[in-house]
GUROMI-149914 format. One record per residue (C-alpha): x, y, z. Coordinates in steps of 0.1 Angstrom, whole numbers. Layout:
GUROMI-149914
+-------+-------+-------+
!    xx !    yy !    zz !
+-------+-------+-------+
!     X !     Y !     Z !
...
+-------+-------+-------+
***
This chain:
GUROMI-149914
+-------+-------+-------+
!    xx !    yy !    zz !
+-------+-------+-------+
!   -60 !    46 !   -33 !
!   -23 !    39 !   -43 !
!    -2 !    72 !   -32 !
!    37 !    82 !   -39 !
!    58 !    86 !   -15 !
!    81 !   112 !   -18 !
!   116 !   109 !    12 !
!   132 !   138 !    15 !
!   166 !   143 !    20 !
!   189 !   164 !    36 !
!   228 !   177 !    35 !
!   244 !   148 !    60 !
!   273 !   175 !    70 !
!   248 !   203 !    82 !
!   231 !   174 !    99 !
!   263 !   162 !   120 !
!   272 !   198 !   124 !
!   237 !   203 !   142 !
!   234 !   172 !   159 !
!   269 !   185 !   175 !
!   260 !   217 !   183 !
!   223 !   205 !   196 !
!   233 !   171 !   210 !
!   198 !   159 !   202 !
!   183 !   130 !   178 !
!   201 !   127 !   147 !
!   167 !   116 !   127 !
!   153 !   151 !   144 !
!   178 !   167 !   135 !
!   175 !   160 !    95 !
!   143 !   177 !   102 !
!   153 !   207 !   115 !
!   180 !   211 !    85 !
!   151 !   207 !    59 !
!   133 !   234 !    71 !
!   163 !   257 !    73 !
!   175 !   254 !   107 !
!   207 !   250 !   103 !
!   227 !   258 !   136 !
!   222 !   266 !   172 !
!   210 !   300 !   169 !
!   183 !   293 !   145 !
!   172 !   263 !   162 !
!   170 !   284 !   198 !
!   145 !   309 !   181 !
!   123 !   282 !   168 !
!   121 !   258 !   199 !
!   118 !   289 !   224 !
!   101 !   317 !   203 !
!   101 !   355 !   220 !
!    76 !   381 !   213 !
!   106 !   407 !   212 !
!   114 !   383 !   180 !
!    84 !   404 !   167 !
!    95 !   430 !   143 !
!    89 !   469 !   145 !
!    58 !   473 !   127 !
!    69 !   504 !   116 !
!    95 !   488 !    84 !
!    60 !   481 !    71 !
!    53 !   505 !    41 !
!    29 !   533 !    47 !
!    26 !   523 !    84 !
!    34 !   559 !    96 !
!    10 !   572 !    73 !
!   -19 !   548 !    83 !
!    -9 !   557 !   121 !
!   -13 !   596 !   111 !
!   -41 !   595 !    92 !
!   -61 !   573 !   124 !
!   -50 !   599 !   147 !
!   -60 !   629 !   125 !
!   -98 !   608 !   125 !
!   -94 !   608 !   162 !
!   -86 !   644 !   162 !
!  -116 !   657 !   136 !
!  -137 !   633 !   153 !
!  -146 !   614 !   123 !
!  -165 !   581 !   122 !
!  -143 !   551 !   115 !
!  -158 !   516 !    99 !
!  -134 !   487 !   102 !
!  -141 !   460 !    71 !
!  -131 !   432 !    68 !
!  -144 !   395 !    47 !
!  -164 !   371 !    57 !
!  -141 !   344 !    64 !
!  -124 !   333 !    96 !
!   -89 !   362 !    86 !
!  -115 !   387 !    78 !
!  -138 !   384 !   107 !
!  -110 !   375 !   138 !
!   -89 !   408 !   123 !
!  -119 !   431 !   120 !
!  -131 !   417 !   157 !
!   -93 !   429 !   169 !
!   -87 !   454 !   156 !
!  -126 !   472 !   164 !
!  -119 !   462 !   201 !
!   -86 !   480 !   204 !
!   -94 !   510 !   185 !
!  -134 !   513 !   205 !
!  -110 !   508 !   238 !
!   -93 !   543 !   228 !
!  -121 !   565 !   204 !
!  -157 !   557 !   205 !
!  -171 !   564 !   168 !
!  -159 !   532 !   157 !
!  -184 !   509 !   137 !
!  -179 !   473 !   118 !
!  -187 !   459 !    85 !
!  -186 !   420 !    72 !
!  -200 !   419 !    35 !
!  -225 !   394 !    30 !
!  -212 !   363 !    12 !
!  -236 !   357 !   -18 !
!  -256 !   399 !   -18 !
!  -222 !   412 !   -20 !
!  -197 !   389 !   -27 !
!  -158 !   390 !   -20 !
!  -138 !   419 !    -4 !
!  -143 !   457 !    -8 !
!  -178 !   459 !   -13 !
!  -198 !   490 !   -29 !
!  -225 !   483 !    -7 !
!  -199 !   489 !    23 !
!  -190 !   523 !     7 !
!  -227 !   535 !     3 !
!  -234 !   520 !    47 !
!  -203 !   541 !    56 !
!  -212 !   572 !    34 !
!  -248 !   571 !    46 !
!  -232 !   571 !    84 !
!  -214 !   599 !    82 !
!  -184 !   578 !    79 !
!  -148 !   594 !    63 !
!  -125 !   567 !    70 !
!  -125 !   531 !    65 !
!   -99 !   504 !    69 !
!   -99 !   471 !    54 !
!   -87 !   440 !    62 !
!   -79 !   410 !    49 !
!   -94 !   424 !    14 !
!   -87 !   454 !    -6 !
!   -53 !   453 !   -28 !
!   -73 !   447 !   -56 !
!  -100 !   470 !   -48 !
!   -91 !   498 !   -75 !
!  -124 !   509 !   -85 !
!  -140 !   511 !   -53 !
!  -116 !   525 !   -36 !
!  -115 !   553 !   -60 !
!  -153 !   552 !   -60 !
!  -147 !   559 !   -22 !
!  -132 !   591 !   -26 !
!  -157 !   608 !   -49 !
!  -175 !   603 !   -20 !
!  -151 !   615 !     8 !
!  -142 !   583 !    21 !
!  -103 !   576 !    27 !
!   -93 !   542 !    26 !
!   -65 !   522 !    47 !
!   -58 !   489 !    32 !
!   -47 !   458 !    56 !
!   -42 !   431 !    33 !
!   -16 !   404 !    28 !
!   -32 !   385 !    -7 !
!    -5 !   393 !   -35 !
!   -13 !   432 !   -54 !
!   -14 !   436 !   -90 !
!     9 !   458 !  -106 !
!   -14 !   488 !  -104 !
!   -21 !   497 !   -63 !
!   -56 !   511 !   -52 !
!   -57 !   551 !   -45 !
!   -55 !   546 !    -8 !
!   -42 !   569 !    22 !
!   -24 !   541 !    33 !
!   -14 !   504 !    19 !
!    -1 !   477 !    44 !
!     7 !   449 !    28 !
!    44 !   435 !    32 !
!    37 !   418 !    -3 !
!    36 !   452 !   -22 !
!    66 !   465 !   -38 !
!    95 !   485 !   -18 !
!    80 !   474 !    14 !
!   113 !   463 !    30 !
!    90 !   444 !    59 !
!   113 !   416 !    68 !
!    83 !   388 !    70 !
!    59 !   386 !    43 !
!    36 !   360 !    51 !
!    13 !   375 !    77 !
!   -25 !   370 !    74 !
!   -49 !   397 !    72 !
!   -54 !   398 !   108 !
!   -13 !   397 !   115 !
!   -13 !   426 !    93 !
!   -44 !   443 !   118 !
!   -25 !   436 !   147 !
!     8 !   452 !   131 !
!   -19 !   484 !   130 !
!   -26 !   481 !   169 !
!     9 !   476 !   182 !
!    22 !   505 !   157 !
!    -9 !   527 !   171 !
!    -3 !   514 !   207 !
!    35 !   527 !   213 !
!    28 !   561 !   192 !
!     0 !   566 !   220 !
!    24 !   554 !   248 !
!    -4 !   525 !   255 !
!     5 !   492 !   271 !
!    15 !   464 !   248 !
!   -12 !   444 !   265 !
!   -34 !   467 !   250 !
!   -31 !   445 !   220 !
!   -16 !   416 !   230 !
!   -51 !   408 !   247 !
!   -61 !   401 !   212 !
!   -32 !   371 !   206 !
!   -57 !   343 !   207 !
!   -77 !   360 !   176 !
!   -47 !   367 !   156 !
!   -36 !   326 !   163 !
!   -73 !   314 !   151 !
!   -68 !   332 !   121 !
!   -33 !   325 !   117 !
!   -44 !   279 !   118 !
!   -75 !   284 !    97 !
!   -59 !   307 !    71 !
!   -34 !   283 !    64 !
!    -2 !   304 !    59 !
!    30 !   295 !    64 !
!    36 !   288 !   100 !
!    68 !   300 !   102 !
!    88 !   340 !   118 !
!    68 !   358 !   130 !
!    35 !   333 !   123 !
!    50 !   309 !   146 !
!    54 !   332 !   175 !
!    26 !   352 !   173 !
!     1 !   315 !   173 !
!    31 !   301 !   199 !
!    13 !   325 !   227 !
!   -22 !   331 !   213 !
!   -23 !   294 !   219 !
!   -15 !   299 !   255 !
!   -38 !   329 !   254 !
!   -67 !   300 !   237 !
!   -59 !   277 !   268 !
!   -54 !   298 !   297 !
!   -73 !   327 !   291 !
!   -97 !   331 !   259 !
!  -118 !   355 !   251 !
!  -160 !   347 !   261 !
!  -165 !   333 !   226 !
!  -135 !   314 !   215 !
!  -144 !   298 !   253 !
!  -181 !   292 !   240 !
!  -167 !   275 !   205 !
!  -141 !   252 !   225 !
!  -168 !   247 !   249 !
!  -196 !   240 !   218 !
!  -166 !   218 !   203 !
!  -162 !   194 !   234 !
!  -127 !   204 !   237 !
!  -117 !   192 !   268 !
!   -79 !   186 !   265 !
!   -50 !   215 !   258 !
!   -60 !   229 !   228 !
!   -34 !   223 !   198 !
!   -33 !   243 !   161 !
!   -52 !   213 !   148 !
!   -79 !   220 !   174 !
!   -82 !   253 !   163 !
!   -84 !   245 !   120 !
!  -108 !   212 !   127 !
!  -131 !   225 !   160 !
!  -131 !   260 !   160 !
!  -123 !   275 !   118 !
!  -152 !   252 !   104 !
!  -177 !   271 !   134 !
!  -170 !   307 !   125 !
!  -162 !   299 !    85 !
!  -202 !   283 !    87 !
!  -214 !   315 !    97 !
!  -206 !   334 !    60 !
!  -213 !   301 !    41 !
!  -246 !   295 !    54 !
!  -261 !   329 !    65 !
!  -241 !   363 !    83 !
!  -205 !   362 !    94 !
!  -220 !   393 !   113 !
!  -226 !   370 !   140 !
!  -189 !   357 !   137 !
!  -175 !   391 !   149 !
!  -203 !   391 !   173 !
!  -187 !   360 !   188 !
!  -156 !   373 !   191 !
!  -161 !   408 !   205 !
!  -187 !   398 !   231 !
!  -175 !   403 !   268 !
!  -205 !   391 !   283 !
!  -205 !   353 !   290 !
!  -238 !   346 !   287 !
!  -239 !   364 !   252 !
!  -211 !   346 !   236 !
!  -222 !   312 !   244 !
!  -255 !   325 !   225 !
!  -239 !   335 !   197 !
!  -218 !   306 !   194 !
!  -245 !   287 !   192 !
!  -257 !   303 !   161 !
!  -223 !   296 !   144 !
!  -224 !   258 !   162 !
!  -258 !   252 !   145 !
!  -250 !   270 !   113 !
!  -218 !   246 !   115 !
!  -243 !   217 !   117 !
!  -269 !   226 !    90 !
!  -233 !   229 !    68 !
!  -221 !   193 !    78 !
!  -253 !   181 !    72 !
!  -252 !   195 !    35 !
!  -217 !   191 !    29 !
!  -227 !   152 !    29 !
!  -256 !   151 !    10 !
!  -240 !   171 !   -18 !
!  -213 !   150 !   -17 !
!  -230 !   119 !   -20 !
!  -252 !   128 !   -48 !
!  -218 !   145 !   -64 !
!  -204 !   109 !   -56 !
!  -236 !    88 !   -71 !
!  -236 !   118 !  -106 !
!  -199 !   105 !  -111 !
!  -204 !    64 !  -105 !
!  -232 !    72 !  -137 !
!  -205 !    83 !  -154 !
!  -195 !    54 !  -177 !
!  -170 !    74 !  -193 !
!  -154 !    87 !  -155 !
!  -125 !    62 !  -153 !
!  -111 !    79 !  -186 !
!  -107 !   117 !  -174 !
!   -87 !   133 !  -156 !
!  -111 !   161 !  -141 !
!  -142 !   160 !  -122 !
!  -165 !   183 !  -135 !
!  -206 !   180 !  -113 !
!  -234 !   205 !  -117 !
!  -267 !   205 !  -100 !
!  -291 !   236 !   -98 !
!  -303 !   228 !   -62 !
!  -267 !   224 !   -45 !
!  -263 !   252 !   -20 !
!  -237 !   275 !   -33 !
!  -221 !   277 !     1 !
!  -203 !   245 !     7 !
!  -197 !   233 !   -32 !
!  -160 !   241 !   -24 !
!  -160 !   217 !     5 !
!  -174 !   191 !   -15 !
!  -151 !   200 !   -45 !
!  -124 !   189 !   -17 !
!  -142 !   159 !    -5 !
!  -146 !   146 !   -43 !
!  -106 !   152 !   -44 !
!  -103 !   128 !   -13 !
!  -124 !   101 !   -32 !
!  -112 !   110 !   -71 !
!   -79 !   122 !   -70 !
!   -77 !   146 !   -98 !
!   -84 !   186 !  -101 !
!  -122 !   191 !   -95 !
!  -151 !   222 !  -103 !
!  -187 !   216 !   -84 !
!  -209 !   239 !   -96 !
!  -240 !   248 !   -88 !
!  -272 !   277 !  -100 !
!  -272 !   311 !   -86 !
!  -298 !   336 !  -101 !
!  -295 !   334 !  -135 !
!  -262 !   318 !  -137 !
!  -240 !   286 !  -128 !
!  -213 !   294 !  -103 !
!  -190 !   269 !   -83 !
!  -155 !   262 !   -70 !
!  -125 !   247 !   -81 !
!   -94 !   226 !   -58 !
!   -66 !   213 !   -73 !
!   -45 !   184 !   -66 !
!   -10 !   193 !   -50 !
!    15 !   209 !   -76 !
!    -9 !   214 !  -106 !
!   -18 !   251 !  -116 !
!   -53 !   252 !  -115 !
!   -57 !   288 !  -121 !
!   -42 !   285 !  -153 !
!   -62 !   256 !  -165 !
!   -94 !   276 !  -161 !
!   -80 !   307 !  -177 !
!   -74 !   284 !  -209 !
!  -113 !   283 !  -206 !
!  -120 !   313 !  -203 !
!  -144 !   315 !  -232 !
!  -171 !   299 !  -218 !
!  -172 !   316 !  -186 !
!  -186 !   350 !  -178 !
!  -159 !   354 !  -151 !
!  -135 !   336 !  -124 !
!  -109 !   342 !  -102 !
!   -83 !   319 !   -79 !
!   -50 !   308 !   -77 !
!   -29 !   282 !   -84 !
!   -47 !   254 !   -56 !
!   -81 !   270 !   -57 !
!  -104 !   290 !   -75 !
!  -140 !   301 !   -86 !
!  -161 !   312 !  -118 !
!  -194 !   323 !  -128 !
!  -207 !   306 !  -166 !
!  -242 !   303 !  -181 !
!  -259 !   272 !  -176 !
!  -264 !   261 !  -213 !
!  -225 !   266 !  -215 !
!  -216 !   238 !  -182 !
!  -209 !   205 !  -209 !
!  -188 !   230 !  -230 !
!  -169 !   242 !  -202 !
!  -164 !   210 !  -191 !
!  -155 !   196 !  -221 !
!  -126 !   223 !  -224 !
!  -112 !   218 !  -190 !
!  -107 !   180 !  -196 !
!   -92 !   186 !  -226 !
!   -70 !   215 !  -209 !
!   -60 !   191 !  -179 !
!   -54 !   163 !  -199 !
!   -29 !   184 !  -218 !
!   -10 !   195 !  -197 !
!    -9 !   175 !  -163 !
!    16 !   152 !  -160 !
!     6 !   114 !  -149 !
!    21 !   116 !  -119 !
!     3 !   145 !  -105 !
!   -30 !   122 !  -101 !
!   -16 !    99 !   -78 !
!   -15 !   116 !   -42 !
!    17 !   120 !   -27 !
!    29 !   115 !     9 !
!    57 !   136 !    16 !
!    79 !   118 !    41 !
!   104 !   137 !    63 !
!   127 !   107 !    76 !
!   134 !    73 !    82 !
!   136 !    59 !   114 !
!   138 !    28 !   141 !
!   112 !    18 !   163 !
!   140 !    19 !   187 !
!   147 !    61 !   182 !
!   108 !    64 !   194 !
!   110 !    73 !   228 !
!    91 !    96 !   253 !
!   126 !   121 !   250 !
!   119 !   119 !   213 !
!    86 !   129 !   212 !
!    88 !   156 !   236 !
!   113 !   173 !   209 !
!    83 !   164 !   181 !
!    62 !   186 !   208 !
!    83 !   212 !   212 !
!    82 !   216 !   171 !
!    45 !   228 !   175 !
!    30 !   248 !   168 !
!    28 !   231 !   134 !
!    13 !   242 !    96 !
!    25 !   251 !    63 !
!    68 !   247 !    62 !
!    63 !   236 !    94 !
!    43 !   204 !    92 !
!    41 !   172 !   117 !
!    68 !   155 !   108 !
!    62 !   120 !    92 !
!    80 !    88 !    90 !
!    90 !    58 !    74 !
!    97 !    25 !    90 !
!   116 !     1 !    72 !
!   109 !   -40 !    76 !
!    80 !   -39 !   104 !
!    65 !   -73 !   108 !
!    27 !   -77 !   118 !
!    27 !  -100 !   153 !
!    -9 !  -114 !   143 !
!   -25 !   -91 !   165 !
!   -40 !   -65 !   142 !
!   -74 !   -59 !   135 !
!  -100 !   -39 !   115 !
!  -125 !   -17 !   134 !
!  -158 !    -6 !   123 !
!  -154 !   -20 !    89 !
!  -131 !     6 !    79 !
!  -101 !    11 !   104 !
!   -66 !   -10 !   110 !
!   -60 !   -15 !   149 !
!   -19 !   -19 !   145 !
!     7 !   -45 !   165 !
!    32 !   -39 !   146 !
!    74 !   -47 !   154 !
!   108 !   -37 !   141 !
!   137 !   -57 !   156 !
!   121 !   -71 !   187 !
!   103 !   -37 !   199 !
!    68 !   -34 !   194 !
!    42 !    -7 !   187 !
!     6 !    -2 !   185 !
!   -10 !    20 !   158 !
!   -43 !    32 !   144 !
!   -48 !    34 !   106 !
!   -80 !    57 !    97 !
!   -97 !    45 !    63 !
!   -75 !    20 !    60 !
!   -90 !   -16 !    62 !
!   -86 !   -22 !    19 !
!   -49 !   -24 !    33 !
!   -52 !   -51 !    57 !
!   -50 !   -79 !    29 !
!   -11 !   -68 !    32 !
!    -7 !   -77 !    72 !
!   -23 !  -110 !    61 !
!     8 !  -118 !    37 !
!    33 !  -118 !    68 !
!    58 !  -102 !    48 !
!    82 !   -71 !    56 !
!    62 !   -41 !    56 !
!    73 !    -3 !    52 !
!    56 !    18 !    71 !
!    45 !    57 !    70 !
!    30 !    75 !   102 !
!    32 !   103 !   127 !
!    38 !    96 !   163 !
!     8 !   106 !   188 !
!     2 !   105 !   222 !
!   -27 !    77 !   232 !
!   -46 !    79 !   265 !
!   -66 !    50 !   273 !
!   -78 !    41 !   309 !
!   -53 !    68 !   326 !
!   -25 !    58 !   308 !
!    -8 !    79 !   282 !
!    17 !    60 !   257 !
!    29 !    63 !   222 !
!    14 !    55 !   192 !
!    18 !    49 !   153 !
!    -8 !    71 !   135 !
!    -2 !    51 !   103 !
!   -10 !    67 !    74 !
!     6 !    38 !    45 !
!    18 !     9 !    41 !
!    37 !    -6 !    15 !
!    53 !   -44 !    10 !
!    88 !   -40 !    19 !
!   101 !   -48 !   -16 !
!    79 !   -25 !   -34 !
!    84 !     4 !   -12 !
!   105 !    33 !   -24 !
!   141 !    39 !   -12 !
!   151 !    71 !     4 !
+-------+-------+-------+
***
């Protein structure tokens, strides 16, 4: 698949001015300015992040209210239910934030809605369990900003709400006791790009100093909030950075029963990294709400006993499997629907329907279609009465907006602008589809449908050195804003000892002015026909760490090539 590649650049004075004050790589160094580290203060906080870089949760809005209103519970003695979704965010913050508050009041009880009975967020079926319990107070998490109804439904019934949530509010707020969100208006919360469970934690340390408790009361919990920080995908950046900086200690050195049954499950032997965490252990717990009961996902996480946890991981390691499993069947009948196409190669949206898919992975597959057919994609499958799927986008196109063009043939939907969902009648799939091509086609540009690698410097063979990459490791934890940095190398000459593996893989030898380096290209053997041509070659990787018979050295994770001549400039 051809891609773009997209160099950035970067203001060569600020770049000097840091490589002065830093006295470190100049290519690293363009780096750091692109993601707004410009001098040595900013630069100390991001290679040596503090947990007193952690700001008072109480400049969150409503946080001494929420505080209050927990401790006037404690002191009625009401029953408190902790809610939170069914994904990883919802399930890690509900899991930490029903430990800590069970570790200092006992009538404390949990709820995860069911994924497909009850659907997304605040659920009424929640409100009637807590209300039939004997239950006057329950805080969300990770759901609930756009819970208006139900909220208000909540208090015919005597139930207050708290609201944990960090998903963007509509104009008009839910009638709760208490809102944090750091995304709502006037809430002068200096970072606003905590997950749901970031926003839990805020809850615990706040609650923790106003009972004169031990920070480790909550910090215990570091290696949940990190989990759910990786798999949520949000920016990875302030506060993110530091709080998944030590919960990844907290993953390696210390874990709690279950996160050590998943790694365990996972065959994670090594140090675990973030990309440990979103590939090995996010896909094990997000399994549990797509195939059955994210129940079980809290279970993991709040079991003490050994024994227990490695059951119950388990459960979300075979659920994983059963999803794999039909993750790849529905995507290659998805695959073999499209090559009947005879019309496919003219459109510029995948649109697949088949009653039997299982409802629960059509947005993996939508992804997975995206890898093979670049262009925005629904999967949709039957549900009851109705047709129902998911929705991905390719990178800068508003999907959300295509869909809402649609809107007359749908019965209801939801999203944003990368991803989204909606619920049609069967007989009105081919109109639907119809519209959305037409809608994409309209208003995409060309470019948009070729996939772009974004590229963060040049550089020599001769600048990669072990000093160099221990800086690249030092700039982990990485994620959103804060991504591996990736590189082009201009003029490489194949030295004839390349080679494709398993059909499908490029085994690199690659050299750049008399120094050589080996590197493994995933996917790649369509591109070896170039290596044959021994002509200057541009290169894009990222530079890894290879162990191989007790030896550690460096390697080229190549991710592009390109014919010197025909590659872009920066």
């Amino acid at each position: 698949m051809q891609k773009r590649w997209n160099i950035l650049d970067s203001n060569k004075e600020k770049v000097e001015a840091l490589q002065s004050s830093l006295k470190i790589n100049k290519t690293i160094c363009r780096i750091l300015v692109q993601r707004g580290l410009e001098d040595f203060e900013a630069s100390k906080h991001f290679f040596r992040p503090q947990l007193s870089d952690l700001h008072s949760p109480w400049l969150m809005k409503d946080m001494d209210k929420a505080v209050e209103r927990i401790l006037l519970a404690f002191d009625q003695s009401e029953k408190v239910l902790v809610f939170g979704d069914y994904d990883v965010d919802g399930t890690t913050a509900v899991a930490c934030l029903y430990q800590f508050l069970l570790g200092i009041y006992g009538q404390v009880d949990y709820y995860i809605p069911h994924r497909y009975r009850e659907g997304y967020g605040v659920s009424k079926a929640g409100i009637d369990f807590a209300h039939e319990q004997g239950m006057t107070l329950i805080i969300s998490l990770d759901c609930g900003i756009k819970s208006i109804d139900l909220i208000a439904y909540a208090k015919t019934l005597g139930i207050d709400f708290i609201v944990c949530d960090h998903h963007l509010p509509d104009k008009e707020l839910p009638p709760a006791v208490a809102i944090l969100n750091a995304k709502q208006p006037n809430c002068t919360y200096p970072y606003k790009e905590l997950c749901g469970c970031g926003v839990g934690f805020k809850l615990a340390s706040a609650l923790a100093e106003r009972l004169g408790l031990p920070s480790e009361t909550y910090l215990k919990y570091l290696d949940l909030v990190a989990t759910a920080i990786a798999a949520d995908i949000v920016p990875m950046t302030g506060e993110n950075r530091v709080l998944t900086f030590y919960g990844l200690q907290k993953i390696n050195e210390d874990p709690c029963p279950g996160i050590k049954a998943l790694k365990d499950l996972a065959g994670v032997k090594n140090k675990m990294l973030i990309t440990n965490v979103v590939f090995m252990i996010a896909p094990r717990v997000n399994a549990a709400g797509r195939m059955d009961d994210a129940k079980k996902a809290v279970q993991v996480f709040i079991e003490q006993d050994s024994k227990k946890a490695v059951e119950y991981a388990s459960l979300l390691h075979s659920d994983n499997s059963d999803r794999k499993e039909m993750d790849a069947s529905i995507t290659k009948e998805a695959l073999e629907l499209i090559g009947q196409d005879t019309h496919f190669s003219k459109k510029k949206t995948t649109v697949v329907y088949q009653e039997h898919w299982h409802k629960g992975v059509v947005g993996i597959v939508a992804s997975r279609l995206i890898e093979k057919h670049y262009r925005p994609t629904i999967v949709l499958t039957k549900s009851g009465d109705y047709a129902g799927g998911s929705a991905r986008s390719v990178a800068g196109f508003n999907l959300y907006e295509a869909i809402h063009a649609c809107r007359e043939w749908l019965i209801g939907y939801g999203g944003h602008f990368a991803a989204a969902g909606m619920t049609l009648l069967p007989e009105n799939v081919n109109a639907f589809a119809e519209a959305f091509e037409a809608e994409v086609s309209r208003t995409i540009p060309d470019a948009l449908l070729i996939p772009e690698i974004i590229i963060d410097a040049p550089v020599e063979f001769s600048e990669i050195t072990p000093s160099f990459y221990q800086i690249l490791q030092q700039m982990e934890p990485y994620g959103p804003e804060n991504m591996r940095p990736v590189f082009v190398a201009r003029n490489v000459m194949e030295t004839g000892f390349s080679k494709i593996l398993q059909e499908a893989h490029i085994k690199f030898v690659l050299k750049q002015k008399n120094i050589n380096f080996s590197g493994i290209g995933f996917n790649m053997a369509d591109k070896f026909h170039l290596l044959q041509m021994q002509e200057p070659l541009d290169l894009v990787f990222c530079v890894e760490e290879n162990e191989w018979n007790n030896t550690t050295s460096l390697q080229l994770r190549v991710i592009d090539i390109m014919l010197s001549k025909t590659a872009p400039l920066p």
